[in-house]
C-alpha positions as CSV (number, residue, x, y, z in Angstrom):
1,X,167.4,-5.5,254.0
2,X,163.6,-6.0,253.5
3,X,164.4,-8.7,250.9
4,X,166.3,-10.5,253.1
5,X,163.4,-10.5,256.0
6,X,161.7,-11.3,253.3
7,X,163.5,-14.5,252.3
8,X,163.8,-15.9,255.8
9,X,160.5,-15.3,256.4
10,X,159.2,-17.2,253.0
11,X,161.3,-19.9,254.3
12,X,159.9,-19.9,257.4
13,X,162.6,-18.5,259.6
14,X,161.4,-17.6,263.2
15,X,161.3,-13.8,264.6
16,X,164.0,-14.9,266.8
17,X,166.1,-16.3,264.2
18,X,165.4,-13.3,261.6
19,X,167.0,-11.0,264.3
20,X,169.4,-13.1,265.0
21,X,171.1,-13.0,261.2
22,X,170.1,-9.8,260.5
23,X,171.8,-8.6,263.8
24,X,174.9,-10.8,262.8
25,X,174.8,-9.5,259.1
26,X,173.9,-6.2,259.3
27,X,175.2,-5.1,262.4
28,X,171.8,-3.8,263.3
29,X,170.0,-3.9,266.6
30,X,166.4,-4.8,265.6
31,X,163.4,-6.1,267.5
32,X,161.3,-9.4,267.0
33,X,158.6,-6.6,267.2
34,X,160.3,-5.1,264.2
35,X,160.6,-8.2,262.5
36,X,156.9,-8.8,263.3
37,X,155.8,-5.7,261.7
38,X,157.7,-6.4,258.5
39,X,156.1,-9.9,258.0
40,X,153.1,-8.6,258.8
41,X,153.2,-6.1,255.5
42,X,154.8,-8.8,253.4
43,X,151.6,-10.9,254.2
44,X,149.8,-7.7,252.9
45,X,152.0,-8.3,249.1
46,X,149.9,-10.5,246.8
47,X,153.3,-11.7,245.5
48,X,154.4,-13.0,248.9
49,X,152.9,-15.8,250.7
50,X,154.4,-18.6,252.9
């Protein structure tokens, strides 16, 4: 699942819209803060960068 936060977020994808899919396609019930958090370690990896 990280990858795909990932993804949407490289591409720019809104909190709101990365819980949105990842609700509809994963069935899980996450938070924009969750979402948040994960961005905010991608934008910690040297490889990932918007």
């Amino acid at each position: 699942m990280t990858i795909a936060i990932a993804e949407l977020y490289v591409h720019g994808a809104s909190t709101r819209k990365v819980t949105s899919i990842v609700e509809e396609i994963c069935g899980l019930e996450v938070t924009s803060t969750q979402i948040s958090r994960a961005a905010a370690e991608l934008d910690e990896h040297p490889l990932c960068h918007r």
